[in-house]
C-alpha positions in Angstrom: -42.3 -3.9 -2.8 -44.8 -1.4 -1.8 -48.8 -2.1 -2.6 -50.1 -0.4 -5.1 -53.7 0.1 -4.7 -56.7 1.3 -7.4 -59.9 2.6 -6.5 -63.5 1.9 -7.6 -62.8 5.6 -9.4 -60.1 4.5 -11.5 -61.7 1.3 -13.2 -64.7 3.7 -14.2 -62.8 6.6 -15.1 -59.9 5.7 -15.9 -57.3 7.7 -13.6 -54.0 7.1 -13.8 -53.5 7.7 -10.1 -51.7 4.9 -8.1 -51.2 5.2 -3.9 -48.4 3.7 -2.5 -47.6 3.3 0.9 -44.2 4.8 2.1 -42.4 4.8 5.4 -41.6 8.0 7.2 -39.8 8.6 10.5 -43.2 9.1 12.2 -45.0 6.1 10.8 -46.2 4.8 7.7 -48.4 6.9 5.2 -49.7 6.5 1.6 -50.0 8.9 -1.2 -51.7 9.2 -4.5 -49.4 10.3 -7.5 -49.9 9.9 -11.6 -48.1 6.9 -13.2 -45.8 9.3 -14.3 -45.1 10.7 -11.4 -43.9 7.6 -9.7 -41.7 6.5 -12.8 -40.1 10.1 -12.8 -39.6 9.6 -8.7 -38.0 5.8 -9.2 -35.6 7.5 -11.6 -34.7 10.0 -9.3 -34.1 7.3 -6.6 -32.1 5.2 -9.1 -30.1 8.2 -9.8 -29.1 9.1 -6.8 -29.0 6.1 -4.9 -31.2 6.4 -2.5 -35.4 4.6 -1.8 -38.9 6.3 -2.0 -39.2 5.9 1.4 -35.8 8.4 1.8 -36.9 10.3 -0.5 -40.3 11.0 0.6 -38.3 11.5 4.6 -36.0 14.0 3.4 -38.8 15.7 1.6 -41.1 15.9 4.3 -38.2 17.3 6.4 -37.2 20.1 3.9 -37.5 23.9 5.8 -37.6 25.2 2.9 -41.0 23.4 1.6 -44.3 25.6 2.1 -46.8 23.1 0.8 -49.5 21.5 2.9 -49.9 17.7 2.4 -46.6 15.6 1.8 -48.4 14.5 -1.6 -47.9 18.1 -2.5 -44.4 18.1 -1.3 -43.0 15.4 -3.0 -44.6 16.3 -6.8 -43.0 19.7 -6.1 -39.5 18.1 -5.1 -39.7 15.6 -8.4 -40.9 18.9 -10.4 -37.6 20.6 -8.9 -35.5 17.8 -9.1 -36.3 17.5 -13.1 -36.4 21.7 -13.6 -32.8 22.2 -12.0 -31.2 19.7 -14.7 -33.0 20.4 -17.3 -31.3 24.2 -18.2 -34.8 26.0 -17.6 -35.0 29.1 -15.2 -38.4 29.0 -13.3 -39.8 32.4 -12.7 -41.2 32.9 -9.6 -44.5 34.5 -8.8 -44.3 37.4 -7.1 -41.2 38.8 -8.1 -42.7 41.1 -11.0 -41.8 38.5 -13.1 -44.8 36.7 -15.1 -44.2 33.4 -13.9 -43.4 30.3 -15.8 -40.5 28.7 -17.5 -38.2 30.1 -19.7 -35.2 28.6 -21.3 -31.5 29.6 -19.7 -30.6 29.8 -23.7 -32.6 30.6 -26.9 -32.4 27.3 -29.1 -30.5 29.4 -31.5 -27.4 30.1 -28.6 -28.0 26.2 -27.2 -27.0 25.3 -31.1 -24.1 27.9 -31.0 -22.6 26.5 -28.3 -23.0 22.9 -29.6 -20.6 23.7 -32.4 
């Protein structure tokens, strides 16, 4: 089971940030993510059947992923992960769009198409 490590910081402050150690095709490396985070990444693990560790490798590997630090990287893959099923659209900057979620249906068509 990976080590879960707290700093000085969060016993004072209370952060709910937890580093974990994961293993990557070039070595071992740790990063910091919320409680929340790492829950939301064991159920996407669980889900599809694969480890952190894969996860974190196939992340790190992804073309298509522009951010810097593999911490950044794999939030943004859990954040993408959760937005594809959940039925929003994500706007995305830059496209003369304001950017920021909106829902594929109004709650008023989602209900429609429940009965």
């Amino acid at each position: 089971m990976p080590t879960t490590r707290r700093s000085q910081h969060t016993a004072l402050h209370g952060s709910s940030l937890v580093t974990r150690n994961l293993r990557l095709g070039r070595g071992r490396t740790s990063i910091r993510l919320e409680q929340l985070e790492w829950a939301a990444l064991d159920a996407i693990c669980n889900a599809e059947g694969v480890d952190r560790h894969h996860f974190a490798m196939q992340v790190d590997r992804d073309p298509q992923r522009r951010e810097k630090t593999l911490t950044s990287r794999v939030r943004s893959a859990i954040l993408a992960y959760f937005v594809a099923r959940s039925g929003l659209i994500v706007l995305q900057p830059g496209n003369g769009l304001m950017a920021g979620l909106s829902p594929a249906q109004t709650p008023a068509e989602r209900e429609e198409s429940r009965n």
